[in-house]
C-alpha positions in Angstrom: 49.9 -11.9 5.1 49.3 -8.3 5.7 48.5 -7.3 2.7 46.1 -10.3 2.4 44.5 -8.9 5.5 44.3 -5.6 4.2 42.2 -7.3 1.5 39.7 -8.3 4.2 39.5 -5.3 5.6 39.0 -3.6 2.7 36.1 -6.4 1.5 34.4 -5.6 5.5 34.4 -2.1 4.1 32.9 -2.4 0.6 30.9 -4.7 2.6 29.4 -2.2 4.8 28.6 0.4 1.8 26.4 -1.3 0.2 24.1 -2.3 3.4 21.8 0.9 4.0 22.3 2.0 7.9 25.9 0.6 7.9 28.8 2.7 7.5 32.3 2.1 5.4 33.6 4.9 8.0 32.3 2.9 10.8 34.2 0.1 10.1 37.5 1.7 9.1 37.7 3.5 12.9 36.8 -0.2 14.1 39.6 -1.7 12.4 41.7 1.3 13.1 42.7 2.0 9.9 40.6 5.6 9.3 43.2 7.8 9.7 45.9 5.9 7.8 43.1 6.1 4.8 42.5 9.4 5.0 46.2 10.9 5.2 47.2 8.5 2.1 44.3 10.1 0.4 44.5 13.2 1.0 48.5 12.5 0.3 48.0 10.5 -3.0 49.6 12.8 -5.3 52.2 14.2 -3.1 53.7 10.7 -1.7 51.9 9.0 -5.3 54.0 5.4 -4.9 53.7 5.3 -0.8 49.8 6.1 -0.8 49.3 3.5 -3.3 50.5 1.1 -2.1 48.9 1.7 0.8 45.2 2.2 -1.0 45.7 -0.2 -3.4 44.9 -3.8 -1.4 41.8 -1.9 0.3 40.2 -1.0 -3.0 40.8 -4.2 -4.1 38.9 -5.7 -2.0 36.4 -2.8 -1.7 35.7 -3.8 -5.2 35.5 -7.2 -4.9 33.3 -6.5 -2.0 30.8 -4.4 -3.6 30.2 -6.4 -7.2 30.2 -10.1 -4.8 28.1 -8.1 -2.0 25.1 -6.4 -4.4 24.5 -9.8 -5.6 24.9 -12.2 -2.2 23.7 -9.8 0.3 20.2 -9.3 -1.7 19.9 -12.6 -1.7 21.3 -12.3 2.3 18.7 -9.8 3.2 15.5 -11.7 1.3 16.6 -15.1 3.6 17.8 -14.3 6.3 17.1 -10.6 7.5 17.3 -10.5 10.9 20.7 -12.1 11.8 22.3 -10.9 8.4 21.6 -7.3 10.2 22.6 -7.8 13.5 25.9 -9.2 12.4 26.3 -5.6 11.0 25.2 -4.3 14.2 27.8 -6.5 16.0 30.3 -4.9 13.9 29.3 -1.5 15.1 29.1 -1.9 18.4 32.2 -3.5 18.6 34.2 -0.4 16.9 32.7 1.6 19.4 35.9 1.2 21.9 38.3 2.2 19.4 36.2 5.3 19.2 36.1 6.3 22.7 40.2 5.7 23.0 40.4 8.4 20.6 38.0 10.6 22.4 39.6 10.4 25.6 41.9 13.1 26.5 40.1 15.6 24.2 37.9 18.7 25.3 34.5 17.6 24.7 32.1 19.9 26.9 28.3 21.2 26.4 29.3 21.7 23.0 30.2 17.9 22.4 27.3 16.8 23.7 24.8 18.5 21.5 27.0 17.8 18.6 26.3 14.1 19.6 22.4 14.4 19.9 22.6 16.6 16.9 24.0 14.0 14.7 22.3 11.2 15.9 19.5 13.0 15.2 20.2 13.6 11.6 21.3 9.5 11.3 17.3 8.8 12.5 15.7 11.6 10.5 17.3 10.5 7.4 16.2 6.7 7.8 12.5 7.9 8.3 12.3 9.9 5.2 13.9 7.4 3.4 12.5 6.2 -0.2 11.8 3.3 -1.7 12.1 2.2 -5.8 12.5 0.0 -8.4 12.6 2.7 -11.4 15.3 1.7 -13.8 17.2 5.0 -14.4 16.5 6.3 -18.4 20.2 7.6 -19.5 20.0 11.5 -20.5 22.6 14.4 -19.9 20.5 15.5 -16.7 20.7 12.0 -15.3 24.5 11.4 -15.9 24.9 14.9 -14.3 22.6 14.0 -11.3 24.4 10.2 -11.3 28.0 12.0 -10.9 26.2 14.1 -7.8 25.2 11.2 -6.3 28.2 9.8 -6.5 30.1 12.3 -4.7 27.3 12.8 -2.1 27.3 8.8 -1.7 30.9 8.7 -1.2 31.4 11.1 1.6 28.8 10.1 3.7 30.5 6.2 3.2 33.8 8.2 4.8 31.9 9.6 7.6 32.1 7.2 9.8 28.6 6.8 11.3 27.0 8.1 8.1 25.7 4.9 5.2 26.1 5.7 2.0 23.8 3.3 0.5 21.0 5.0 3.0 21.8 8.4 1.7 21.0 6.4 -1.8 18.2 5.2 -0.2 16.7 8.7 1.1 17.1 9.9 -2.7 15.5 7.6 -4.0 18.6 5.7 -5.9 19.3 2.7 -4.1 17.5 0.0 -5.8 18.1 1.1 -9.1 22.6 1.5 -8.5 23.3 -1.1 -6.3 20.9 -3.9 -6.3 19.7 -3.0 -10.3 22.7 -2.0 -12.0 25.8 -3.5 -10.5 24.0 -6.8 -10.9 23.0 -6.1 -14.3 26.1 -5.6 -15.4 27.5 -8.7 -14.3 24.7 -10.3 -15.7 25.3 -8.5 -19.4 28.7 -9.8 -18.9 28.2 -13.3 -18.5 25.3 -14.3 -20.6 26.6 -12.1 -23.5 24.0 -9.2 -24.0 26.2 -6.4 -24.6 23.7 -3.5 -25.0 22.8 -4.6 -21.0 26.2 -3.8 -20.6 26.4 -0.9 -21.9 23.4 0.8 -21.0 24.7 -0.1 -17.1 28.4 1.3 -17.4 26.5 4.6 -18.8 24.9 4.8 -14.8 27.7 3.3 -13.1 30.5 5.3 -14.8 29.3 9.2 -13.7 28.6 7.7 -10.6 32.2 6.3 -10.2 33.7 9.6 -10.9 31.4 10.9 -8.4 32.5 8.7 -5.7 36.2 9.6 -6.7 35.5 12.8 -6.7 33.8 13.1 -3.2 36.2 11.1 -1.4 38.9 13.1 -2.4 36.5 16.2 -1.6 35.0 15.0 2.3 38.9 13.3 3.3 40.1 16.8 3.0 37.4 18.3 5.2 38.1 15.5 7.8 41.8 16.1 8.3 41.0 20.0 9.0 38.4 18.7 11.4 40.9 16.4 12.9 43.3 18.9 13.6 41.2 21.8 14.8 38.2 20.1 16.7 39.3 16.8 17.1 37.3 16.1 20.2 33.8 17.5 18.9 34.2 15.7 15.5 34.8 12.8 17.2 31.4 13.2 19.3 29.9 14.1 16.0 31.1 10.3 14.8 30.4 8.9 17.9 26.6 10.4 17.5 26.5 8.7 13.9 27.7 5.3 14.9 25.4 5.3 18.1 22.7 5.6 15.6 23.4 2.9 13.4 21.7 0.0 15.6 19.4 1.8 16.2 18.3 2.8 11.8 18.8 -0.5 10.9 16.2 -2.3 13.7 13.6 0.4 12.9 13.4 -1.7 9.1 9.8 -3.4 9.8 11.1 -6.1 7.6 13.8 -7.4 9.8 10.7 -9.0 12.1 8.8 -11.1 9.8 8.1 -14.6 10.2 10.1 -14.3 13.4 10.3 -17.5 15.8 13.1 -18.8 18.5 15.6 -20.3 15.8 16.2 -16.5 14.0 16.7 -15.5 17.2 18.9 -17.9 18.7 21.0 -17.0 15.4 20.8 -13.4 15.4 22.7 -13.6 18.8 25.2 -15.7 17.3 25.5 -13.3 14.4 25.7 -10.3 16.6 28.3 -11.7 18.7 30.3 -12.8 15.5 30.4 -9.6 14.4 31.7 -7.7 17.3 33.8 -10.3 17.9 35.5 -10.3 14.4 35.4 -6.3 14.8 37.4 -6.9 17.8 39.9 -8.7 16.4 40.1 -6.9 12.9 40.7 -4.1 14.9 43.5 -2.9 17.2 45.7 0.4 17.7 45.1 3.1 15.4 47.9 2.8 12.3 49.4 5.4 11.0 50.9 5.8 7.1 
């Protein structure tokens, strides 16, 4: 059972990546689960057999996640924008106790507090310079080389709790044409057959893989240090990120079209499902 529900949590997470404005990080500090992921990866080749088998039921469904989740929440988003969103924003808000338990205690100060406007700051500025497209990437040494960079960037702002990865994506300009172009694309080469679909979309997904592996390993490191020697002040930093979450995604124009009482009545529903479910997902902070 546990290591079904580790499954779920790790789908919530893969979940929450490939939404722009949501965070992966978010979620695991929700579920409290963040710190157990980041000492088993940070500990993966020292304690190999433990850390997998800790790691190993969250990618699983991280991946599962992320291949169902670039097909289903496209189609998610085009329906039903609104409450699709504020059940995301539901499962912010309601990691935001498990984040202020961890704060308390700690020495916060002046300094907190303007790391906390700082980075909320920085969440806002990088949803309004945000960019939109639907180029389809052309495969050359620079772009593989560029791919693996996004990767890495990509996956440390998805450990950062606070911080979406698939908005960073967004502000380069890559979204559209990883997530909702080639993951897609791929399962599509797959099924119907057309191999050279196939293999022109592992050739963009592949550097970007090892990107991703590469900057998780890279950002959990930097975290731990930050854990242990301003614990309090990177957890203002966190709680700045997350603050500014709701507040990213609403700013979408999008979200509001064709509004009437019935998305509304369900976008309360959704909201309350989701910090409900973040709730209970949740709980003490485990450690490996």
């Amino acid at each position: 059972m546990k290591w079904f529900l580790d499954v779920l949590r790790g789908m919530v997470i893969g979940l929450a990546n490939v939404i722009p404005g949501v965070s992966g990080g978010t979620m695991m500090v929700s579920m409290g689960i963040y710190d157990k992921l980041i000492w088993s990866i940070n500990h993966l080749f020292k304690q190999f057999k433990k850390c997998l088998t800790i790691l190993f039921p969250y990618a699983v469904g991280m991946v599962l996640a992320v291949l169902l989740g670039a097909v289903g929440l496209k189609i998610a988003f085009a329906k039903f924008p609104l409450p699709t969103n504020t059940l995301f924003i539901g499962l912010i808000l309601g990691s935001l106790p498990f984040i202020l338990k961890e704060m308390k205690g700690e020495n916060i100060g002046w300094q907190g507090i303007l790391v906390f406007v700082l980075f909320f700051a920085l969440v806002v500025v990088l949803k309004v310079v945000e960019k939109e497209t639907s180029t389809e990437i052309q495969l050359s040494v620079l772009e593989i080389l560029k791919l693996f960079l996004l990767g890495a960037i990509a996956s440390a702002t998805m450990v950062i709790p606070g911080v979406s990865g698939s908005m960073m994506l967004k502000t380069l300009g890559y979204y559209e044409p990883i997530v909702t172009g080639a993951i897609p694309a791929l399962m599509k080469g797959v099924t119907s057959g057309d191999w050279a679909m196939v293999g022109h979309n592992v050739g963009v997904l592949l550097p970007f893989g090892l990107g991703i592996v590469f900057g998780i390993f890279a950002i959990a490191k930097l975290i731990e240090f930050l854990m242990k020697k301003w614990k309090g002040r990177t957890y203002c930093a966190i709680l700045g990120m997350v603050a500014a979450s709701p507040v990213v995604i609403l700013m979408d124009p999008g979200l509001y079209e064709g509004l009437n009482a019935w998305i509304i009545v369900a976008s309360v529903v959704t909201l309350a499902a989701g910090v409900f479910c973040a709730l209970k997902l949740g709980g003490e902070p485990e450690k490996a």
